[in-house]
Each structure stands twice: as C-alpha cells, then as structure tokens.
N, C-alpha and C positions, 0 to 999 in steps of 0.2 A: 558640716563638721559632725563627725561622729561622735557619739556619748559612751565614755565608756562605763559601766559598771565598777562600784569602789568596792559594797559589798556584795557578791555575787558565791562569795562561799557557803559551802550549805550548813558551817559553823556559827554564822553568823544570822539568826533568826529574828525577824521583826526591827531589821535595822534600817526600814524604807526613809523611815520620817531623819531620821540622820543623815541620811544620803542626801534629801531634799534640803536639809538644814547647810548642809558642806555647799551644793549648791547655791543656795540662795548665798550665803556668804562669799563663794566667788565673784558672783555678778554683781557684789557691792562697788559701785561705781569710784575709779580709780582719785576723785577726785578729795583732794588734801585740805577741802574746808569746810568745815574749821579745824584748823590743829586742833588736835590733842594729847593729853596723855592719862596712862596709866598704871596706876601705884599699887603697892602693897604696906599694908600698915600693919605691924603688928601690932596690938593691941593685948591687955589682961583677957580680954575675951575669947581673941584667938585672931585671924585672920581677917582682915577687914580691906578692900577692895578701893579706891578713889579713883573716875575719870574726871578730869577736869578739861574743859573747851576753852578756849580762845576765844569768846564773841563779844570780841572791842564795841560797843555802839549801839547793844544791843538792853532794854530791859527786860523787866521780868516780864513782864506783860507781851514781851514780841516772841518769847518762850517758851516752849511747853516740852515737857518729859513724860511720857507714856510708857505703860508695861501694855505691851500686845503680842498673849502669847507670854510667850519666853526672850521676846525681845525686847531691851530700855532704847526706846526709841526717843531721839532731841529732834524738835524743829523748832525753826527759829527762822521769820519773816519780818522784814519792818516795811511799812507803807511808805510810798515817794510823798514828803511833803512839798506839795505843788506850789506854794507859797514861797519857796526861795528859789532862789535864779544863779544858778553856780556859772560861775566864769572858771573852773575846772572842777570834777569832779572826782579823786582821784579813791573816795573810801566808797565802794558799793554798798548801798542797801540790798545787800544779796541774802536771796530764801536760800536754806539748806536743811536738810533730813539727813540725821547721823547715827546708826543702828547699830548696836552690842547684843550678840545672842549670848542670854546668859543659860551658865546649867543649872539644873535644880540646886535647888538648897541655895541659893542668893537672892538675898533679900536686900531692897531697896532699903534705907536708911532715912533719906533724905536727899536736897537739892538747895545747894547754894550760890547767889550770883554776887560775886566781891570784886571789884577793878575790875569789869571786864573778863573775868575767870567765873565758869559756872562749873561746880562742881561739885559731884554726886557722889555721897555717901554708898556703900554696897557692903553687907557682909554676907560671908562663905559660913554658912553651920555645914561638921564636919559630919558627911554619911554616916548613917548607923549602919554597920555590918549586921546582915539577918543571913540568916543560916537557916533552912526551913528541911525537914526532914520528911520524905517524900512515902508514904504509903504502899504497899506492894502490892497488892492485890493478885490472885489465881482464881480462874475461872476452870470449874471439873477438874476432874484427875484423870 
C-alpha cells in the first residue's frame, strides 16, 4: 500500500510532526471498547471539554489516565480472580488502551470514576493571537 503525502505543498512548512499525528490516529485500532463519549460544557470560564468511558467493573485502582506527549491516554486492566469458578462467564475482565490527541492549550482538570462512568475533566484556554513584525534587513548597495 502506498502512502500518500497529506502535506507535500511547499506552503505548508514544518508540518511533518502533524502528518505523523493524522497518522497515528488512523491506526487507532477500530475497536468500540470502551464506549465513550464527548462533551462540551460551557462553562463562566469559557469552553471546557468532558470524555467520559463506560468501564462497568472496573475501579479506580485497575485505572490509569496519562498525559504522554500531547496524548490523554486511559488504560484500564483487571486481574483473573482465580479463586472463583464461573459456570458462565459472560462480563470480560478485559485490558484496554484508549487515546485522545489533544491540541495545545488543553489542560487536564481532573478524573472521576461514579457508577461505572470515568470521566475526565479538560479545558480549551482560547489562543493568544501574536502578530510579530519581521525585521528587513540589506546587505550593500
């Protein structure tokens, strides 16, 4: 399979680490677990951000939320208690890894796990526009 080039225009300079970011989040694995979702809150502040996951079964302790990078990365494992002997099994102790690339200017808040619902806090502070006035310089005349 061939790869194509997203930015290859010569207007678009220093936009490698983007290209690799679009990538990585294609190959994000097609796979639906854990649901989740996300919100927008308005807030007095301004715009503020909520994912919330689906991890029925799961506590805090089988949970972890990490920033690496620019990514809010969740995983979430629980250990086979060997001790009980199911005559069916139908809820999995299943690991999962579930990854948000965020942009600048979003800041983690917090992380909360209520019924079953783990969900994290995120505010958007809004760009400073900078406008920077570029020096001209001449060499001889």
């Amino acid at each position: 399979m061939t790869r194509m080039a997203r930015f290859d225009s010569p207007f678009l300079l220093g936009f490698d680490q983007v290209e690799r970011l679009l990538d990585r989040v294609a190959r994000t694995g097609a796979d639906g677990y854990p649901p989740y979702n996300v919100e927008e809150v308005q807030t007095d502040k301004g715009g503020q951000l909520k994912i919330t996951l689906a991890v029925a079964g799961f506590a805090a302790e089988d949970l972890s939320v990490t920033l690496e990078s620019n990514q809010l990365v969740i995983r979430g494992g629980q250990s086979d208690d060997e001790d009980r002997n199911f005559l069916h099994r139908g809820i999995a102790a299943r690991q999962f890894q579930r990854a948000f690339v965020l942009a600048e200017g979003i800041e983690i808040l917090g992380a909360d796990l209520e019924n079953g619902l783990l969900t994290i806090s995120l505010e958007q502070q809004a760009p400073e526009e900078i406008v920077q006035q570029i020096e001209i310089t001449t060499r001889g005349s």
